[in-house]
C-alpha positions in Angstrom: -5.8 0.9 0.2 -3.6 1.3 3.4 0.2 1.0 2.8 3.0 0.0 5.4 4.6 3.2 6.7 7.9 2.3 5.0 6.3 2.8 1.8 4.5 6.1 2.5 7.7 7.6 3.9 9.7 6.2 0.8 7.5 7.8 -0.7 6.9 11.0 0.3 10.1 11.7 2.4 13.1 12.2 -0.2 15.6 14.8 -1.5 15.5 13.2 -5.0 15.0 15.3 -8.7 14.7 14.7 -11.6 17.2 14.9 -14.3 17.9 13.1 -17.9 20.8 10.8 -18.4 21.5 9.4 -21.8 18.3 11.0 -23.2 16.0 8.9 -20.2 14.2 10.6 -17.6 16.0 9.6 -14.3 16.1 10.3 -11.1 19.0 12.1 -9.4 20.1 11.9 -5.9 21.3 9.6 -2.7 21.3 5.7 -4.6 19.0 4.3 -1.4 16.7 7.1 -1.5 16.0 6.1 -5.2 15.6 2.8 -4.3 13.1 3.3 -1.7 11.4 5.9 -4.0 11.3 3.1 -6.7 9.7 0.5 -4.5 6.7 2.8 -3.4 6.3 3.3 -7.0 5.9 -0.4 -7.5 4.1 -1.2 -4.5 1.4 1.3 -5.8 0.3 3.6 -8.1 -2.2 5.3 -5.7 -0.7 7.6 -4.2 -1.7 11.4 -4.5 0.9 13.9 -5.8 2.6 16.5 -3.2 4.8 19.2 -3.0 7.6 19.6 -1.0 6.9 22.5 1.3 9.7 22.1 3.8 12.7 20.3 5.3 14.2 20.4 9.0 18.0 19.9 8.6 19.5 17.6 11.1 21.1 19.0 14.2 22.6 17.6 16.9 21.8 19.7 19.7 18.2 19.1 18.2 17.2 16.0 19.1 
């Protein structure tokens, strides 16, 4: 099943860990990243598992 972009990024593109609060498994990190990590997860289940292999920092003289 093909997925609007926004969902794959959400899903794929995201600083978030995870963490316990109160005994429950949560996740930890920016509140809209979450968010957008939570829709993909609703909008499907299909999604193969990855692991995060690298990150460009922003930079403004990198455009």
């Amino acid at each position: 099943m093909r997925h609007h972009p926004l969902i794959t990024v959400a899903r794929y593109c995201h600083n978030l860990k995870q963490g316990k609060r109160e005994g429950k498994q949560v996740l930890l990190g920016d509140p809209i990243e979450v968010a957008l990590f939570e829709l993909a997860q609703i909008a499907s289940t299909a999604y193969p598992e990855h692991t995060h292999i690298a990150e460009i920092p922003f930079d403004t003289d990198r455009k």
